[in-house]
C-alpha positions as CSV (number, residue, x, y, z in Angstrom):
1,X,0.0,0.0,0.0
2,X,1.6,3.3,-1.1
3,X,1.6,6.2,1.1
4,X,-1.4,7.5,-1.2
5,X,-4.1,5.2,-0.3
6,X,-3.1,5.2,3.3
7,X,-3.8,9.0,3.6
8,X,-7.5,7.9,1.8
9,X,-7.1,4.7,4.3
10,X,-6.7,6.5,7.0
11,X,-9.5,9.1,6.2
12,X,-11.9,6.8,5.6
13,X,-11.5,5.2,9.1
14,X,-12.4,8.2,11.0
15,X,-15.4,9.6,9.4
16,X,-17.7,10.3,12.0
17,X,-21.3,9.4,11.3
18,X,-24.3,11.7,12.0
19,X,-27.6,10.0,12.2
20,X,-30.2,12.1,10.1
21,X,-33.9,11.2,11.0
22,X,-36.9,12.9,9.2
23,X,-40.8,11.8,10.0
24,X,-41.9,11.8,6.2
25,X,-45.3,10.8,6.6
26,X,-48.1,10.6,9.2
27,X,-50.7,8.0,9.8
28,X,-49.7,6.3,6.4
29,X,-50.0,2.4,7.0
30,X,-47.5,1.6,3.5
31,X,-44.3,2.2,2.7
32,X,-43.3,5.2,0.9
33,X,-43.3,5.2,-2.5
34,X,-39.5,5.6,-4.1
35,X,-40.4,8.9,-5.4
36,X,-41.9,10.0,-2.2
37,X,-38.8,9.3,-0.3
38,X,-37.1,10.5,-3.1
39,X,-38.4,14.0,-2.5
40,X,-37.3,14.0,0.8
41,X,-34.2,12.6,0.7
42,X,-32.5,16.0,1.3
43,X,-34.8,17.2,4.0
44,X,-33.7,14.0,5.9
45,X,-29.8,14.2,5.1
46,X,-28.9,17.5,5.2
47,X,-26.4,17.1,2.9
48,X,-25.4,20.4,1.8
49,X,-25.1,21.6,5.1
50,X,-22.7,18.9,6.3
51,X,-20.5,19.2,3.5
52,X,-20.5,23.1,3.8
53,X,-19.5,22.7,7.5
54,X,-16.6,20.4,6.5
55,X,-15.2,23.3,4.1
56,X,-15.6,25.4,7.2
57,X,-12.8,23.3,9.1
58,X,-10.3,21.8,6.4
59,X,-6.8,22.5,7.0
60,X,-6.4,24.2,4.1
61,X,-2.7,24.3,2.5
62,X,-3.4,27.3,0.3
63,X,-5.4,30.5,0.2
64,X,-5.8,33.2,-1.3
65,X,-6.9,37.2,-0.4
66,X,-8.3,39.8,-2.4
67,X,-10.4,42.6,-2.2
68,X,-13.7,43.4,-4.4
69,X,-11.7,45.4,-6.7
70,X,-9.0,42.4,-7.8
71,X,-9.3,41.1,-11.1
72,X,-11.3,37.7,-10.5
73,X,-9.6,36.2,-13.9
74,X,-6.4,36.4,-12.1
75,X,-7.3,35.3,-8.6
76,X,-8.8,32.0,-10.3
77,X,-6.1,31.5,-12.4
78,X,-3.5,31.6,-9.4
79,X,-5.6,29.1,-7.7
80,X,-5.7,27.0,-10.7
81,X,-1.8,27.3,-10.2
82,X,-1.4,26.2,-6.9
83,X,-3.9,23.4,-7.0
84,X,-1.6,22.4,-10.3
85,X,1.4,22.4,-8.5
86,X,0.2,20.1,-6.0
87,X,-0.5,18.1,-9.1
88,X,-4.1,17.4,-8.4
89,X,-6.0,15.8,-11.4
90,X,-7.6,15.6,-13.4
91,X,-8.6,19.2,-13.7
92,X,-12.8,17.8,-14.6
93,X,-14.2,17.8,-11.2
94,X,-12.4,21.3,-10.1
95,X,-15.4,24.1,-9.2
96,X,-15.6,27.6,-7.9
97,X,-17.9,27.6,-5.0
98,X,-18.7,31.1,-3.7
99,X,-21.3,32.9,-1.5
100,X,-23.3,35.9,-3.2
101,X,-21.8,38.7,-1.9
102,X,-18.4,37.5,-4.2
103,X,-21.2,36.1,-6.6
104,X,-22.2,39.7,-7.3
105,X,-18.7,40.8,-7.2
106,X,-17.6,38.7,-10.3
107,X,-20.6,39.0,-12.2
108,X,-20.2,42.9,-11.9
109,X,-16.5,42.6,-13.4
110,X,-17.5,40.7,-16.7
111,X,-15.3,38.7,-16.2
112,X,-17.3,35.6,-16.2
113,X,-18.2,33.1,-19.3
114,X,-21.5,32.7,-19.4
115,X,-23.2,29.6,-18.3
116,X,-25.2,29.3,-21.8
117,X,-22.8,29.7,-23.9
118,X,-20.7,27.0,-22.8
119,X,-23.1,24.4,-24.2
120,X,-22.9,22.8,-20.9
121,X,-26.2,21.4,-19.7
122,X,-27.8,20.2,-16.8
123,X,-31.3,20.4,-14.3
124,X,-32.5,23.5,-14.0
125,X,-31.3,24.3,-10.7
126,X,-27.8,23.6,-11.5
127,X,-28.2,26.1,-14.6
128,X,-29.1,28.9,-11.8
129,X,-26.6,28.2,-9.8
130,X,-23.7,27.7,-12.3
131,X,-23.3,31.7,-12.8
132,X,-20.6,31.1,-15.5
133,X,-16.8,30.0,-15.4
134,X,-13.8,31.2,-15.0
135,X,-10.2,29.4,-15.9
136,X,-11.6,26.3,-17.2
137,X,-13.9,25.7,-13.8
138,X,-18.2,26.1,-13.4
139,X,-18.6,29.1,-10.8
140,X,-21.7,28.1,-8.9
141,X,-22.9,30.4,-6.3
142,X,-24.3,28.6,-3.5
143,X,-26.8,30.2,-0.4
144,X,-25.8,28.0,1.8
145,X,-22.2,29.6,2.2
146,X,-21.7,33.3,3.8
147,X,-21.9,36.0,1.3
148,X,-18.3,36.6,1.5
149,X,-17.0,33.1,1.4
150,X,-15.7,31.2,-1.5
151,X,-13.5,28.2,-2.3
152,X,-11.9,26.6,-5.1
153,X,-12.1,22.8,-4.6
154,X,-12.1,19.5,-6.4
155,X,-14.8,17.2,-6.5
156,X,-11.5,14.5,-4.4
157,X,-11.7,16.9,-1.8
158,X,-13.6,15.4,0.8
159,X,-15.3,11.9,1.3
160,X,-18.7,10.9,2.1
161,X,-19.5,8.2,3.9
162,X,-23.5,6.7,3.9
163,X,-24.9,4.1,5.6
164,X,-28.1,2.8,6.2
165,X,-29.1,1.6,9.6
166,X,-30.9,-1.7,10.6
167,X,-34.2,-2.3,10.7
168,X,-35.1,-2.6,14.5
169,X,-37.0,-5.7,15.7
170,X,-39.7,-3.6,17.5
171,X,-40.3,-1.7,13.8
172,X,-44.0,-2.6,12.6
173,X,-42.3,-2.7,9.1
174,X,-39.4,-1.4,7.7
175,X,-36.6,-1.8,5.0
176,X,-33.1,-1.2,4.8
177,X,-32.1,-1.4,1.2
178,X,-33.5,2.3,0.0
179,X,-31.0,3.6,-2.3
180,X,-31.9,6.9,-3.9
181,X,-29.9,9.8,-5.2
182,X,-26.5,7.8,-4.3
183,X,-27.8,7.3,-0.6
184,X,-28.6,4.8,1.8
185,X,-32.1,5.0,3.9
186,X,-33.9,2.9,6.3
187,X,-37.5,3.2,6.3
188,X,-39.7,2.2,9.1
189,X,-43.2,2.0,10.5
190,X,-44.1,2.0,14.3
191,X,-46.9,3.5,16.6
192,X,-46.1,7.1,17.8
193,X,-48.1,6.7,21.5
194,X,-47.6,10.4,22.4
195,X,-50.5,11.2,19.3
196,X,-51.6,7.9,19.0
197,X,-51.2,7.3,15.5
198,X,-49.1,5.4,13.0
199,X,-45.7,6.7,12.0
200,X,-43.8,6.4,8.9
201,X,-39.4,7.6,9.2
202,X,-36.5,8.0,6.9
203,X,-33.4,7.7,8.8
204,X,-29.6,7.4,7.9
205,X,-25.9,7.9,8.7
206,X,-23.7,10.7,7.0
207,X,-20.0,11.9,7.8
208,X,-17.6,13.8,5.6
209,X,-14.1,14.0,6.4
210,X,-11.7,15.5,4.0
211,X,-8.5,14.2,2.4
212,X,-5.0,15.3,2.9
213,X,-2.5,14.1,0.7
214,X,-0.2,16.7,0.5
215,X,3.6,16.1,-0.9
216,X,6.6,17.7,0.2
217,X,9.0,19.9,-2.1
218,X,10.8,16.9,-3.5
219,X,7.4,15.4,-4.1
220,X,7.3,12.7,-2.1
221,X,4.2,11.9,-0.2
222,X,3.8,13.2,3.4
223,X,3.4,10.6,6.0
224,X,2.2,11.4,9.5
225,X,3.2,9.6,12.8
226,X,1.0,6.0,13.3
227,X,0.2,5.6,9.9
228,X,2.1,2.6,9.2
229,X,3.9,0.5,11.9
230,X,7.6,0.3,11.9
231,X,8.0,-2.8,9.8
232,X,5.9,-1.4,7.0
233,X,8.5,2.0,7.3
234,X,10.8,-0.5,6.6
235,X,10.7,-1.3,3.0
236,X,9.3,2.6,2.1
237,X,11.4,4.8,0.2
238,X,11.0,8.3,-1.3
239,X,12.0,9.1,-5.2
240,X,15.7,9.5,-4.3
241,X,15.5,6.5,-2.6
242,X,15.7,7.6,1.2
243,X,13.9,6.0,3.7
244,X,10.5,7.7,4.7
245,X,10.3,9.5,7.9
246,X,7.0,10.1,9.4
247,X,6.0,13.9,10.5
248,X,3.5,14.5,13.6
249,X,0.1,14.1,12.9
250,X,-2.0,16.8,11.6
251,X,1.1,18.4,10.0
252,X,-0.5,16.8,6.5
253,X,-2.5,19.6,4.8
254,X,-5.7,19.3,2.3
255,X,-4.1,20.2,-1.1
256,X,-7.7,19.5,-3.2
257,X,-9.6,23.0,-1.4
258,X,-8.5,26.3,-1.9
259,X,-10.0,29.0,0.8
260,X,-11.1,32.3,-1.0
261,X,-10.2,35.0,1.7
262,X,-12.5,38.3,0.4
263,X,-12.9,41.6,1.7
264,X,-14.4,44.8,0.9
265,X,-17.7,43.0,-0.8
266,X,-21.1,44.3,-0.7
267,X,-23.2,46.8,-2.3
268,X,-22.1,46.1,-6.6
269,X,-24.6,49.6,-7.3
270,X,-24.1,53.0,-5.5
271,X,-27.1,55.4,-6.5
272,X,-26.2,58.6,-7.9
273,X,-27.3,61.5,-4.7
């Protein structure tokens, strides 16, 4: 095992799991149809949110800072240079995520190519939120983020881990093998005794956790302490052929997310007195 899929490895091993429960229907005596649960898939997994809190806490190798008056064609295309550098690939799958206040910002400079007139396509609420791009990347402004806030990221960034839990004995009915919009959901049926009526939930466990496979200058992948045991650090060698020597833990840094650092945003249109 290379030192590449450890750092994936090891991420994968501490996701922590959030259980999302929704009550999706009330005094219903079936099971859900797909397309019912289907609609309330995100309602129940909170999804966006989780992911948008895991941006929030990355240990982020590179950002950048500007003002409201910097060129946003530049800016983009120095973070398309450092996430280069760090030879992240392929460059598909890269995406400028920003809140609306830098939304309104970029779309004030012109700087933007249009959404329509890339031929992309897509649903229709991807189309409004993909404002245009910029340096080869979709810029999709996103509510969910601060106004101010922004990242450059690749789709590698982070990992999501889904699982649906079991069925309990004491369920009236239930099933564990929903699988909707790349998800995993347990559905079950039981007798709410505070309203005395039937109940019908969605439940599931979520985690994100990001991944940090940053190299060193010589580009040799950085290990951290207790990743491998000593007789695996054995037999490892950089390029040159040196033995690898294993850095304290957390000193790794996320390489696939770029922070935006904006100031000065706000009002795009100051009325004439």
């Amino acid at each position: 095992m290379t030192p590449s899929h450890i750092c994936i490895s090891v991420a994968l091993a501490t996701v922590t799991l959030w259980e999302m429960t929704t009550l999706v229907v009330k005094s219903r005596r079936y099971a859900p149809s797909t397309l019912y649960v289907t609609a309330k898939v995100p309602s129940a997994l909170s999804a966006a949110e989780k992911k948008i809190a895991a941006f929030r806490n990355l240990t982020f190798k590179h950002s950048i800072s500007f003002d409201a008056n910097d060129d946003p064609h530049l800016i983009t295309l120095e973070a398309r240079r450092l996430m280069d550098s760090d030879k992240v690939a392929p460059r598909t799958g890269r995406v400028h995520l920003i809140g609306s206040d830098l939304a309104a910002a970029w779309l004030a400079s012109d700087r933007l190519t249009r959404y329509d007139s890339t031929g992309q396509e897509g649903t229709p609420a991807l189309r409004e939120s993909i404002i245009g791009r910029l340096n080869g990347a979709p810029v999709i402004e996103h509510n969910g983020l601060e106004p101010s806030e922004g990242y450059y990221l690749h789709s590698s960034g982070l990992l999501v881990a889904n699982v649906a839990p079991v069925v309990p004995r004491g369920a009236v009915a239930g099933e564990s093998g929903i699988s909707k919009l790349g998800y995993g959901l347990r559905w079950i049926q039981d007798y709410d005794a505070n309203y005395l009526r039937d109940r019908s939930i969605v439940s599931s466990f979520y985690g994100v956790n990001e991944v940090r496979d940053e190299r060193d200058a010589a580009g040799n992948w950085i290990v951290e302490t207790g990743e491998f045991d000593a007789d695996q650090l054995a037999v490892m060698r950089n390029k040159d052929g040196s033995p690898v020597v294993p850095v304290a833990v957390g000193t790794r840094k996320n390489v696939r997310v770029l922070k935006y650092i904006a100031t000065g945003l706000g009002n795009v249109f100051i009325p004439t007195p």
